[in-house]
C-alpha positions as CSV (number, residue, x, y, z in Angstrom):
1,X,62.4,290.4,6.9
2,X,62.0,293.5,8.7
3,X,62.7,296.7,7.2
4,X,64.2,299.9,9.0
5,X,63.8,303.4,7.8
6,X,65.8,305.6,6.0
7,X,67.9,308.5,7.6
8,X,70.4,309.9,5.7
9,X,72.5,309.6,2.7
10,X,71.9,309.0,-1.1
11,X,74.1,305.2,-0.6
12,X,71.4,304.3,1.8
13,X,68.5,305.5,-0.6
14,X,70.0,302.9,-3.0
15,X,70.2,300.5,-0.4
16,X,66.6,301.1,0.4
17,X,65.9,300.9,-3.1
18,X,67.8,297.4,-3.3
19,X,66.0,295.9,-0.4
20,X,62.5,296.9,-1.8
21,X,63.3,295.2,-5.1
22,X,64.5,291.9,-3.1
23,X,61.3,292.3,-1.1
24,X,59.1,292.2,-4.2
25,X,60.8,289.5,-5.4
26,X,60.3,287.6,-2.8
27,X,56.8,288.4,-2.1
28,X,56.4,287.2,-5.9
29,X,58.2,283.9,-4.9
30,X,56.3,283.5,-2.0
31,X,53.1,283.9,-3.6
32,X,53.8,281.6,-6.5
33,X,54.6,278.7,-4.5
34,X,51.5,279.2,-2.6
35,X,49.6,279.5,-5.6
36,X,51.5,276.2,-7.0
37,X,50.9,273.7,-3.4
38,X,47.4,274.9,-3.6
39,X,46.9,273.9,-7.5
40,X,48.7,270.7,-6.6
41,X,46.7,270.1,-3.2
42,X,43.5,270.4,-5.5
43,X,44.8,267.8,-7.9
44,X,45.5,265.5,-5.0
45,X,42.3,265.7,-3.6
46,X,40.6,265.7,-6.8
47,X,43.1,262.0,-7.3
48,X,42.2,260.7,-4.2
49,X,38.2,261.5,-4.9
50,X,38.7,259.8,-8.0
51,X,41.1,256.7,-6.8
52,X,38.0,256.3,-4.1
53,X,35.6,256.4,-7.0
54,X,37.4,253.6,-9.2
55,X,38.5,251.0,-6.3
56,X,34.6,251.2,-5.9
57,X,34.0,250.4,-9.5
58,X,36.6,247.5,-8.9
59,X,34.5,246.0,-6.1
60,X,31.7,246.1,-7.8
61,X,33.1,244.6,-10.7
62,X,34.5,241.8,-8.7
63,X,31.4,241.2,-7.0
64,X,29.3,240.6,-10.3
65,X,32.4,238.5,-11.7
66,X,31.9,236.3,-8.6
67,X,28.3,236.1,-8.5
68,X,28.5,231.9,-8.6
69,X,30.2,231.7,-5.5
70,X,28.3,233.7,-3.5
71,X,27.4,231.8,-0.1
72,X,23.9,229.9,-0.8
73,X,22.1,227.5,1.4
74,X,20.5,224.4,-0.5
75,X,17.5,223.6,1.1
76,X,17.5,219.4,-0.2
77,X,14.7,217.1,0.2
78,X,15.7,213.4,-0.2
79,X,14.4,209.9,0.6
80,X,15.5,208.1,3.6
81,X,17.3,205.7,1.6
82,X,19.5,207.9,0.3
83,X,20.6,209.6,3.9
84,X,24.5,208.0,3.9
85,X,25.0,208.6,0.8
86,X,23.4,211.9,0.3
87,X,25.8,212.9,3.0
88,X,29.2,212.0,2.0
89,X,28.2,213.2,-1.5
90,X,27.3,216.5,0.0
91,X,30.4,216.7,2.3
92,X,33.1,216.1,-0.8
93,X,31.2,218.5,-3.2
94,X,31.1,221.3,-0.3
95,X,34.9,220.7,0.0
96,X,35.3,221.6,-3.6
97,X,32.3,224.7,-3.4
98,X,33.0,225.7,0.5
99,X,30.2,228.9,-1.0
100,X,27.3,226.1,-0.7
101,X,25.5,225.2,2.8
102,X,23.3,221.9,2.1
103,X,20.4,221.5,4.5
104,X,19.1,217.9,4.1
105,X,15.6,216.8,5.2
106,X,15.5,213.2,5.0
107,X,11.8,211.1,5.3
108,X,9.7,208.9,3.2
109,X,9.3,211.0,-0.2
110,X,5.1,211.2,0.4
111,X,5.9,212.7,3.6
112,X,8.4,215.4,1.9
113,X,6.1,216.3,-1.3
114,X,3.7,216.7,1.3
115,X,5.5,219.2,3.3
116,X,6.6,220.9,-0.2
117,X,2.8,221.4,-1.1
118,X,2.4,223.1,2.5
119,X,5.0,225.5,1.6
120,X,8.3,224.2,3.1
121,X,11.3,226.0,1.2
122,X,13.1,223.5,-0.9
123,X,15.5,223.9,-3.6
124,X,16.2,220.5,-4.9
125,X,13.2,217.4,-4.3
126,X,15.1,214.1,-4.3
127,X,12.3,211.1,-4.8
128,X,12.4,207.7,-3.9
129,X,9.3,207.5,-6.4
130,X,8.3,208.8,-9.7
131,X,4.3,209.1,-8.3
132,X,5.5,211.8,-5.8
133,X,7.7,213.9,-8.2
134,X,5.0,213.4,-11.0
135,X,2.3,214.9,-8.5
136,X,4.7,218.0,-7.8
137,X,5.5,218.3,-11.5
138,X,1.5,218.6,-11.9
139,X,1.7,221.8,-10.2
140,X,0.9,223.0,-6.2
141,X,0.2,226.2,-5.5
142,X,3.5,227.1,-3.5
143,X,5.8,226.7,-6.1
144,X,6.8,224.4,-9.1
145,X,9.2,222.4,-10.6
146,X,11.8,224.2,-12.4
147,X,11.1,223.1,-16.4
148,X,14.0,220.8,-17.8
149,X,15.7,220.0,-14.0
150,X,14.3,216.5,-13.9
151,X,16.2,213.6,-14.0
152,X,15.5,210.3,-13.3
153,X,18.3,209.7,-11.9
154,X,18.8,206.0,-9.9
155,X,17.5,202.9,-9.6
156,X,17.2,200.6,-7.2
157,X,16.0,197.1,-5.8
158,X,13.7,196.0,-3.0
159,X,14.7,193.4,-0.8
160,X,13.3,191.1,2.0
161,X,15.5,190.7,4.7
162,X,15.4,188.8,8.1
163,X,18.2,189.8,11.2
164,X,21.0,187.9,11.6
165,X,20.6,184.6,13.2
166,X,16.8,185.1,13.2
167,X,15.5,181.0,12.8
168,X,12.9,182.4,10.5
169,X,11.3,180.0,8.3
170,X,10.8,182.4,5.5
171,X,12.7,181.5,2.5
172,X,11.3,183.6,0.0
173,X,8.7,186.4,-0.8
174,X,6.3,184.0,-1.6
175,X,6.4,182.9,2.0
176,X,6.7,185.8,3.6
177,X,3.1,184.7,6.0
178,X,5.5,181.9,7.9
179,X,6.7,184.7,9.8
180,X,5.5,186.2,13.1
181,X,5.7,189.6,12.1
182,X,6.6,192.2,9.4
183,X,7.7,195.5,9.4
184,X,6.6,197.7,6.6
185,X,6.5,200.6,5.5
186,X,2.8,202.7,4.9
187,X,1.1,203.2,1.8
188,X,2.7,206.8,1.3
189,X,6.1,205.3,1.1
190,X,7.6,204.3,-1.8
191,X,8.9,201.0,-0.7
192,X,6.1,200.3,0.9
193,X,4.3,201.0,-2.4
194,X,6.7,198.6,-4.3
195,X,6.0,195.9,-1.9
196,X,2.3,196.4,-1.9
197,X,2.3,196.1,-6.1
198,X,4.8,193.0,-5.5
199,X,1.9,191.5,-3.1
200,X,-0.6,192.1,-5.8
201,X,1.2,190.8,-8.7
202,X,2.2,187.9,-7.4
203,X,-1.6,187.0,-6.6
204,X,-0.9,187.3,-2.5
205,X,-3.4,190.2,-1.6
206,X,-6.4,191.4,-3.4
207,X,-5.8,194.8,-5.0
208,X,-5.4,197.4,-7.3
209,X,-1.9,198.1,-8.4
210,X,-1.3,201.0,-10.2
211,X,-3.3,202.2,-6.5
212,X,-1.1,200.8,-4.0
213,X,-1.8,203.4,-1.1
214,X,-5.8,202.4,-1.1
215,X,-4.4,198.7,0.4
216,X,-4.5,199.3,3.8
217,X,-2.7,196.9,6.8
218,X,-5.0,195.3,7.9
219,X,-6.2,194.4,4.4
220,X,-2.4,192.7,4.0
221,X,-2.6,191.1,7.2
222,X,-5.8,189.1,6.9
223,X,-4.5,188.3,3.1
224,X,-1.5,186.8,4.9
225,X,-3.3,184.4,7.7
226,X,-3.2,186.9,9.9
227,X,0.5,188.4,10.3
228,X,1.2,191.3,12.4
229,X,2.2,194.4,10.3
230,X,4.4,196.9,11.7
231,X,4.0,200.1,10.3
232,X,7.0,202.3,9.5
233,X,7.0,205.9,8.4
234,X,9.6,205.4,6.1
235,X,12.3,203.1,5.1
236,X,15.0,203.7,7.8
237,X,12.7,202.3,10.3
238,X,11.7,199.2,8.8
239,X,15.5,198.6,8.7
240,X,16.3,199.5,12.0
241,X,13.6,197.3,13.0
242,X,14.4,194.1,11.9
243,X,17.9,194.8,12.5
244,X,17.1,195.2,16.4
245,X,15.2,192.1,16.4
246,X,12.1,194.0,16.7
247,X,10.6,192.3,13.7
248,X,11.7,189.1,11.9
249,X,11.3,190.0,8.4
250,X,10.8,193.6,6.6
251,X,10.9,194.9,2.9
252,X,13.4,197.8,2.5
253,X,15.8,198.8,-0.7
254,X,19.0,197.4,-1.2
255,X,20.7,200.6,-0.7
256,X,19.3,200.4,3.1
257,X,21.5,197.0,3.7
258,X,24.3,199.0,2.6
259,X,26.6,199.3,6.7
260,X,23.8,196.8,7.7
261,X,25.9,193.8,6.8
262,X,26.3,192.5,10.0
263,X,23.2,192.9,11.1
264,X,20.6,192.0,8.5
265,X,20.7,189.1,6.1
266,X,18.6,189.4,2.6
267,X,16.3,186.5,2.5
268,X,15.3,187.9,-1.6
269,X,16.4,190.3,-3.7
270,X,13.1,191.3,-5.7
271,X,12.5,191.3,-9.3
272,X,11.1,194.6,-11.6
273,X,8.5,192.4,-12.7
274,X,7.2,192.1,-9.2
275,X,7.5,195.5,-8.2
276,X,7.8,197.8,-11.0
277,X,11.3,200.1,-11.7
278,X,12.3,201.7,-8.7
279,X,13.3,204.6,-10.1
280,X,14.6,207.7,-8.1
281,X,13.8,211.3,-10.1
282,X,15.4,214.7,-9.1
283,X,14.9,217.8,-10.2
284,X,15.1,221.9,-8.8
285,X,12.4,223.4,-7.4
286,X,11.1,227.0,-6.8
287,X,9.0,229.5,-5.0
288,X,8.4,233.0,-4.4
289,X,11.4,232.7,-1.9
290,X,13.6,231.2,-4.4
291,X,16.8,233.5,-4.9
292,X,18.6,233.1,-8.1
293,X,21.7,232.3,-6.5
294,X,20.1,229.2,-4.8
295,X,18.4,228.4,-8.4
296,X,21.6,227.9,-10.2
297,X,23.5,226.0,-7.3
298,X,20.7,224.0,-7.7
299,X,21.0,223.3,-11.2
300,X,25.0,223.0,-10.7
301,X,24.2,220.0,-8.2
302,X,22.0,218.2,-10.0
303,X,24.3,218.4,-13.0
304,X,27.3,216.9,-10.4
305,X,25.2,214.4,-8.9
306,X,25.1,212.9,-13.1
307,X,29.1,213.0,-13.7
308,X,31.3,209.6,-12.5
309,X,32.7,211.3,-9.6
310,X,29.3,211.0,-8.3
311,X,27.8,207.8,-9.7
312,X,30.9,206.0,-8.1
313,X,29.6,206.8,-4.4
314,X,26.0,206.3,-5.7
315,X,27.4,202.6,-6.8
316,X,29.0,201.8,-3.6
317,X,25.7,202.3,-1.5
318,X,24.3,199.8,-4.1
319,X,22.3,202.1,-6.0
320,X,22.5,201.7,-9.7
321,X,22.6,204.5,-13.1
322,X,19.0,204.5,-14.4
323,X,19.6,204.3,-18.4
């Protein structure tokens, strides 16, 4: 509003005086509002710093709430034998906890405690023996077994078997020196520890057997007229050998005939008394590297691999429950 000077009369003095009181009021008007958008720009600002403030809260909240399904790789050591199964086991549960990356190492379970005692990360030591996990329970220096993880979980059977259509004159265990050749597995394998005791209990090769890894080979082989041993490093070769034809006779675990069916024939299903239980332990383990995350994904799989969901698959690879 622009205002013009006074020239003359008192009605224009009055006007003057008019327009200076509307100015004032105004101004006043003016100036309150200002006032007021800057009080209620503050509080915005001060809302927004806040409303920043508590969504961060929220987050944080929400991350600790879902702390258990946090992505965690599983670092598993199992036994050869239990390869198929191990996997379709692992596939349904990640389905169920997409959060959990399994990395399986499969070999014979001297060759994995052995790798374990180097220093090889591994959350969760799945045994084809209860020597091997007793040794690691004992203590190593690169980590230990988690206390009250272990479960001795499986059992399972040895078995002789021959390929199909083989012509071999071997009938039974006891006979088992009628054949050409044998693939077994070395003395740091579990099967190949079974079968060693079962050789020495049943009064076929000179022996200790509560030592089976001291009976060497060649020691078999001159025991048993002179047949030609095969060594295997674990029990998936001694079945892939005699189920190429390579070898007419090997020992492996019933589990390993299990998609072999048409390939391999089982001459003889052996018993506990020859061999001893074949019992399967698992149980957590930890390092230094060992995250907690990866500790209690560990102890949640362990706990699924006990429920029926579980023991079904275990049952259809022909393992059974150990009681």
């Amino acid at each position: 509003m622009i205002l013009r000077r006074a020239t003359g009369t008192d009605k224009s003095v009055k006007e003057r005086k008019g327009l200076k009181r509307k100015f004032a009021a105004y101004a006043g008007l003016t100036l309150g509002l200002i006032l007021t958008a800057g009080l209620f720009a503050g509080c915005g600002k001060k809302d927004t710093a806040e409303s920043g403030n508590a969504t961060d809260k929220i987050v944080t909240s929400s991350a600790q709430t879902e702390n258990g399904n946090v992505d965690v790789d599983l670092s598993i050591f199992a036994a050869k034998s239990l390869n198929s199964v191990m996997d379709e086991i692992c596939a349904a549960y990640t389905k169920e906890h997409p959060n959990v990356n399994f990395q399986n190492n499969y070999d014979s379970s001297g060759t994995l405690m052995a790798q374990i005692k180097e220093g090889a990360k591994c959350n969760i030591f799945f045994s084809a023996g209860v020597a091997q996990m007793d040794e690691l329970q004992n203590g190593y220096e690169a980590g230990s077994v988690v206390d009250d993880t272990r479960v001795d979980l499986l059992n399972n059977q040895v078995c002789l078997v021959t390929y199909k259509n083989s012509g071999t004159a071997v009938t039974s265990f006891a006979d088992i020196s009628k054949a050409k050749n044998m693939a077994l597995a070395d003395g740091t394998v579990p099967v190949g520890q079974y079968t060693r005791v079962a050789l020495v209990n049943s009064k076929m090769v000179e022996g200790d057997a509560s030592k089976p890894q001291d009976i060497s080979d060649s020691d078999i082989s001159k025991a048993l007229g002179g047949l030609e041993i095969n060594s295997c490093a674990n029990v998936g070769a001694v079945a892939s050998a005699v189920a190429e034809g390579a070898n007419e006779i090997g020992t492996v675990y019933y589990s390993d005939t299990f998609g072999y069916e048409n390939q391999l024939d089982i001459i003889e299903k052996l018993p506990n008394s020859l061999t001893g239980d074949v019992i399967y332990p698992i149980a957590a383990l930890k390092g230094d590297n060992t995250t907690a995350d990866e500790l209690e994904a560990a102890k949640e799989f362990i706990a699924y691999l006990q429920t029926d969901e579980a023991m079904s698959v275990f049952e259809k690879y022909h393992f059974t429950v150990n009681e």
